[in-house]
Structures are given as C-alpha cells and as structure tokens.
C-alpha positions in Angstrom: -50.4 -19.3 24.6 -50.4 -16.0 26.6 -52.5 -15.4 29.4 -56.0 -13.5 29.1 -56.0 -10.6 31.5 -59.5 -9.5 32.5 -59.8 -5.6 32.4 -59.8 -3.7 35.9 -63.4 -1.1 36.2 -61.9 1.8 35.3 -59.3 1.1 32.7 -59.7 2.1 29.3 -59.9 -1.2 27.2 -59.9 -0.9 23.4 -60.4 2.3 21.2 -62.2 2.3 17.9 -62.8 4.4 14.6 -66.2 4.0 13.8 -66.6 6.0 10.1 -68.4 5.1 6.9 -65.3 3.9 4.9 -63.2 1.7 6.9 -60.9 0.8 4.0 -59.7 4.3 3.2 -58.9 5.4 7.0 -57.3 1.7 7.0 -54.7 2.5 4.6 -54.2 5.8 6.3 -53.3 4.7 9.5 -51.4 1.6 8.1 -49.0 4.4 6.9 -49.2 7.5 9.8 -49.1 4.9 12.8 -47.4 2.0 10.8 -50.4 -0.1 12.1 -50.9 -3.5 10.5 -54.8 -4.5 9.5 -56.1 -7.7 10.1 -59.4 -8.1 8.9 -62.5 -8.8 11.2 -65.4 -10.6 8.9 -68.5 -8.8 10.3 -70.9 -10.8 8.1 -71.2 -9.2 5.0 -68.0 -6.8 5.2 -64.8 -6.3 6.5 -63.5 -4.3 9.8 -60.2 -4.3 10.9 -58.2 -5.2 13.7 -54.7 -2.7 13.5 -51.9 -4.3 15.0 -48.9 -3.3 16.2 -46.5 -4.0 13.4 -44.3 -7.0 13.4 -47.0 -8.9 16.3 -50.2 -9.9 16.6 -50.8 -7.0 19.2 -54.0 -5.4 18.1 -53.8 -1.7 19.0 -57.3 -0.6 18.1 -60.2 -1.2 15.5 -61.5 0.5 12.7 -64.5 -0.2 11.6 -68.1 0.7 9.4 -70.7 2.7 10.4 -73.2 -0.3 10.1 -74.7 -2.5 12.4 -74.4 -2.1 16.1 -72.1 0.6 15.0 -74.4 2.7 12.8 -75.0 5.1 14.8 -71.8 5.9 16.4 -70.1 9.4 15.6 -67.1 9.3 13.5 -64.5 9.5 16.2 -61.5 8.2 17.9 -63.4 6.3 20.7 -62.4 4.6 24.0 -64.2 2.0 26.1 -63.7 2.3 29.5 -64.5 -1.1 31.4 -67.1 -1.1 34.0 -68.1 -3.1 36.8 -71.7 -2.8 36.5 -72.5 -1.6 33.4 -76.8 -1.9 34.1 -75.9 0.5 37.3 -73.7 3.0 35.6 -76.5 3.7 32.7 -78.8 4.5 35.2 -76.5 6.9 36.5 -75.8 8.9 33.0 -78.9 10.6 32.7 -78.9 11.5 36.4 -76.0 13.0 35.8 -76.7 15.1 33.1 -74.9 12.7 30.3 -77.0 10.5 27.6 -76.7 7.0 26.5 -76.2 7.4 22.3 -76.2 3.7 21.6 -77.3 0.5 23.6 -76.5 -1.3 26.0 -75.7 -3.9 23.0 -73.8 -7.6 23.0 -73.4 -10.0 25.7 -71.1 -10.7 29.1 -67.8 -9.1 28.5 -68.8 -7.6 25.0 -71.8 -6.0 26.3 -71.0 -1.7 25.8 -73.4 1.5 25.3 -71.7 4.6 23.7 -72.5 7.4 26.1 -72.1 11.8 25.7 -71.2 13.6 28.5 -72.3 16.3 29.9 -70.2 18.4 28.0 -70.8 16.4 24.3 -67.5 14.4 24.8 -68.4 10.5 23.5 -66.7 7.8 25.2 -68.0 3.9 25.6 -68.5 1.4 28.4 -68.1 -2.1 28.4 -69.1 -4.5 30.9 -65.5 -6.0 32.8 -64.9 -9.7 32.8 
C-alpha cells in the first residue's frame, strides 16, 4: 500500500480536460502522451483517469462537460490546493478575478474554478 501524501497550499494538485466528448480527446491523448485511461463511472457516463503507462499513476483526467463540470471552459486545467478555500474566494473578486464555478464537493474534494484578472482559468481545491 503506498502512503497518501496530503497536498502542501500552494502546490498544483491534479489537472483536468473538461470538454464535451471525453472519449474522442481520450483516444487522442492515449496516443500523443501514451497515457493509459481508466474509466471513472460518474453515474450515468464515463470520465477517465489517464495514467501513466505501464502503472497505476494517474497523470490527469479527462472528463464531460456535465454535472459539476458543465460549465467549465474546455481547457487544460490545474487545481492549485489551498489552505482555506472559503477565505481565498472572498479574496478573488477583491482582487479583480471571478469565481466561474462553485465552491462545489466536500473536505478535500471541495474546488471552485476561478478567472483571473487577466481571463486565465485555473481551480482551487481545499488541502487535506
């Protein structure tokens, strides 16, 4: 069994594409990166978990616009954990940035997509 290292604030987590066909960019990055997909049952559909080949390693997601995700832009995006994800929303509008999506989930999976000042799109997810 490995050990379950809890993200640092700070230290960009996970990255996921978030577009309305998940199978076709699936099979595209299975053969540019050499990624693996494992399949993620999100209750009624598939996303995927891509691996890095030969391991269980997941490397990043790719996944359906739909649910919790339905509004997210179709882009390469990072989560950067937080240590207090309630504060750093209140700070995003103040400055000059917007929260796109959320907060959604609960304790460690709890995130909110945010835009920058400058229309750059990144996530934040609650650490530990």
């Amino acid at each position: 069994m490995t050990e379950q290292i809890q993200p640092r604030p700070g230290q960009v987590v996970w990255a996921d594409l978030t577009i309305s066909n998940a199978e076709q960019l699936r099979e595209f990055y299975r053969q540019v990166a050499g990624w693996e997909p494992q399949p993620v049952d999100m209750g009624g559909y598939l996303d995927y978990n891509m691996t890095i080949p030969g391991t269980d390693t997941p490397a990043a997601g790719i996944c359906h616009a739909r649910g919790v995700n339905a509004d997210i832009p179709p882009q390469w995006l990072i989560y950067i954990a937080v240590d207090d994800l309630d504060n750093r929303i209140r700070s995003i509008e103040e400055l000059g940035g917007r929260v796109l999506v959320g907060p959604v989930g609960e304790g460690a999976s709890r995130f909110c997509v945010i835009e920058d000042p400058a229309g750059a799109v990144c996530a934040l997810v609650q650490a530990g």
